[in-house]
N, C-alpha and C positions, 0 to 999 in steps of 0.2 A: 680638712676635717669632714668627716660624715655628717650629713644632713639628720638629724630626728626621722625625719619624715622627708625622702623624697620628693622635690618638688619639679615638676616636666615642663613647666615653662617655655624651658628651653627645646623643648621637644615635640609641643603642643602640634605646628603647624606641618610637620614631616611623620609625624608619628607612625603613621599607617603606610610610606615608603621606605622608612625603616625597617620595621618591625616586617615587613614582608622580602624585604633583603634578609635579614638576620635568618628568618624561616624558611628558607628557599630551598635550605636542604632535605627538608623534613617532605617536601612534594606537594605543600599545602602555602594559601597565605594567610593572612591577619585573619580577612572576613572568617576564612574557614572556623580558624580555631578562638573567635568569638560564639559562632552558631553553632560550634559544639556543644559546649559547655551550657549553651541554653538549651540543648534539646540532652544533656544531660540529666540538668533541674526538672524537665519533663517527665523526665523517668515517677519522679514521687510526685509530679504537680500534677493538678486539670487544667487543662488548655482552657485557655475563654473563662478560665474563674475572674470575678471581679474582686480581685484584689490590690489592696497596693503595697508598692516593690522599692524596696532602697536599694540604687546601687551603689554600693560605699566604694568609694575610688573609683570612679566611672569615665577619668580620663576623659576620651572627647566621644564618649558617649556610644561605642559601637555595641557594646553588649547591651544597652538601650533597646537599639535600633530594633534585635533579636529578641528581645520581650516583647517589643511591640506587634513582633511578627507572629509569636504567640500566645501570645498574653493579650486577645485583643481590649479585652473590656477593660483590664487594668490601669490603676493608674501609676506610673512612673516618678519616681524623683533619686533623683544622684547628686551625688556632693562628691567634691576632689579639692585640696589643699593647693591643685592649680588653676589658677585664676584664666591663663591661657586654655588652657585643656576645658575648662567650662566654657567658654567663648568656641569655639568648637564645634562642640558640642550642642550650644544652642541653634548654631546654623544648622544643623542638620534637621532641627524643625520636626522632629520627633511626637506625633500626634499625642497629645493627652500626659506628656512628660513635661518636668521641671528641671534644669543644672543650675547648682548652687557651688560656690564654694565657700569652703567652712576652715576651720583656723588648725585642722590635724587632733586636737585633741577631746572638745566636745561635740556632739552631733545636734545639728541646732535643733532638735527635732522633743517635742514633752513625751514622756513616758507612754509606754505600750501603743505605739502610732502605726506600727509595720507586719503586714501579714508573712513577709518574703523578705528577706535582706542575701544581697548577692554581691560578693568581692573577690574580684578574678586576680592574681598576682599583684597583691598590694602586700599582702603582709611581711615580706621579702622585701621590701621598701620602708618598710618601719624597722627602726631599733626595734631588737626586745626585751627592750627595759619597758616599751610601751604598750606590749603586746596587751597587756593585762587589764588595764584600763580600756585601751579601745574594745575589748571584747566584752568588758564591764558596759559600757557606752551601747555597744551592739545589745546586749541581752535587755538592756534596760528600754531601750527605744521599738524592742520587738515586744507586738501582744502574747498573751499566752496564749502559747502553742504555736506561736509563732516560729519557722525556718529557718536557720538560717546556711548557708553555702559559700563554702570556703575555698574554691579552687588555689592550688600552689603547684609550682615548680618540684619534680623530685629531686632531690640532692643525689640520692642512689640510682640512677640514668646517666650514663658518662656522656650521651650523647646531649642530652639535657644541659650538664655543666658544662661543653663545645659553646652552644647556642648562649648560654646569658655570657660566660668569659668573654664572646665576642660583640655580646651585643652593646652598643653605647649607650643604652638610657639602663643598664645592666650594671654598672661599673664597681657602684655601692651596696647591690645586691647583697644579701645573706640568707641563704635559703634558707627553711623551715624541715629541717627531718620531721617525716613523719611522726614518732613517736613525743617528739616535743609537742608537735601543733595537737596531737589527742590530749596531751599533756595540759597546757592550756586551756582549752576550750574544755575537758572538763573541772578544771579548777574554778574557772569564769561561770561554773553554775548551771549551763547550757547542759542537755541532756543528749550527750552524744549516740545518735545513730548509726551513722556509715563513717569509712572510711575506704572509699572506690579507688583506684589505680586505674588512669586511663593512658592510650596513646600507646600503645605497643611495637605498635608497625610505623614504617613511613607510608607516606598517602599518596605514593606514587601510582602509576595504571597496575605496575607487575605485581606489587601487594592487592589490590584493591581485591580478589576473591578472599583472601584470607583476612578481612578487617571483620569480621563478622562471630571471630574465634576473641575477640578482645572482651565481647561481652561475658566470658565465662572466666576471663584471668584478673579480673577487679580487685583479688587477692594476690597477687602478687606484685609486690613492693618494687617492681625494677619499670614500670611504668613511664611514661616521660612526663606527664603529672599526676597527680591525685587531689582528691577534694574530701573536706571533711562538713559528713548534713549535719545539724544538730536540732533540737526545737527547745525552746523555753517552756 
């Protein structure tokens, strides 16, 4: 039976030699396409703000790592429904960060606490039956005007659906079409902004002049992921 909520336990202490097996095709590893997607969030953020960041599903904490790297004044906290993946995580000793794990359904956290909330391929690891709630949870725990950043998997990328059909912590996977997850988040109240398509090319050396052409195709849907901003 499918889990509610994903839980990597089992996964916690290899995670990042997997996940870099699994992406080996792609010309890139783990690290890579963590510090993407933070110098993504860049795109709309200031470096060096003091703010503080939830990373909701933070695993063993490597998109962290990459806030810290820019985000320096900020303060950090992540929460993950696995108990191993927070042990992790806290090794890595993360300046000015907290890892907590929390029970999947509420965020331990009182009302309007978060300037930035950032959750990279988790929602493809939730039912969504619960989508709705935890975005409930997410908009509630963010201030106004508060952020938030959705990175997902695109269903519409064959080469995409390759990569999770073979990946093992993958298996329970159910990705998020895009036009659902807009669907969603604006039901949940959030005031959607973007909807970016990233990841067009592989990141091999022979692509590597033409990656620079990605930043004008963020509208097209064939992407190997995309993210949806939103603010409260």
């Amino acid at each position: 039976m499918k889990r509610e909520f994903d839980n990597f336990d089992e996964f916690a202490k290899d995670y990042r030699a997997t996940h870099d097996k699994s992406v080996e095709i792609s010309g890139a590893d783990s690290d890579y396409f963590s510090e993407y997607k933070i110098l993504e969030v860049l795109k709309y953020e200031q470096a060096n703000d003091s703010i503080r960041i939830l990373d909701f599903g933070c695993g063993d904490g490597n998109s962290s790592k990459y806030f810290r790297k820019y985000f320096n004044n900020s303060q950090i906290v992540g929460i993950d429904v696995s108990e191993q993946s927070i042990k992790e995580a806290n090794q890595k000793k993360i300046e000015n960060a907290i890892f907590q794990s929390f029970n999947g359904s509420t965020i331990p956290f009182d009302d309007n606490q978060f300037d930035l909330i950032f959750t990279s391929m988790v929602f493809h690891h939730i039912e969504h039956k619960l989508h709705e709630n935890i975005l409930n949870e997410i908009r509630r725990v963010l201030k106004p005007g508060g952020r938030f950043y959705n990175f997902e998997h695109n269903p519409n990328n064959p080469l995409t659906r390759k990569v999770v059909n073979e990946c093992p912590f993958d298996e329970d996977a159910v990705l998020l079409k895009p036009s659902y997850h807009k669907m969603i988040t604006i039901k949940s109240g959030l005031n959607l902004k973007n909807l970016n398509f990233t990841l067009f090319l592989p990141r091999h050396k022979f692509f590597k002049p033409l990656l620079g052409l990605e930043k004008i195709l963020t509208w097209c849907p064939i992407g190997a992921q995309y993210y949806i901003r939103s603010i409260k």
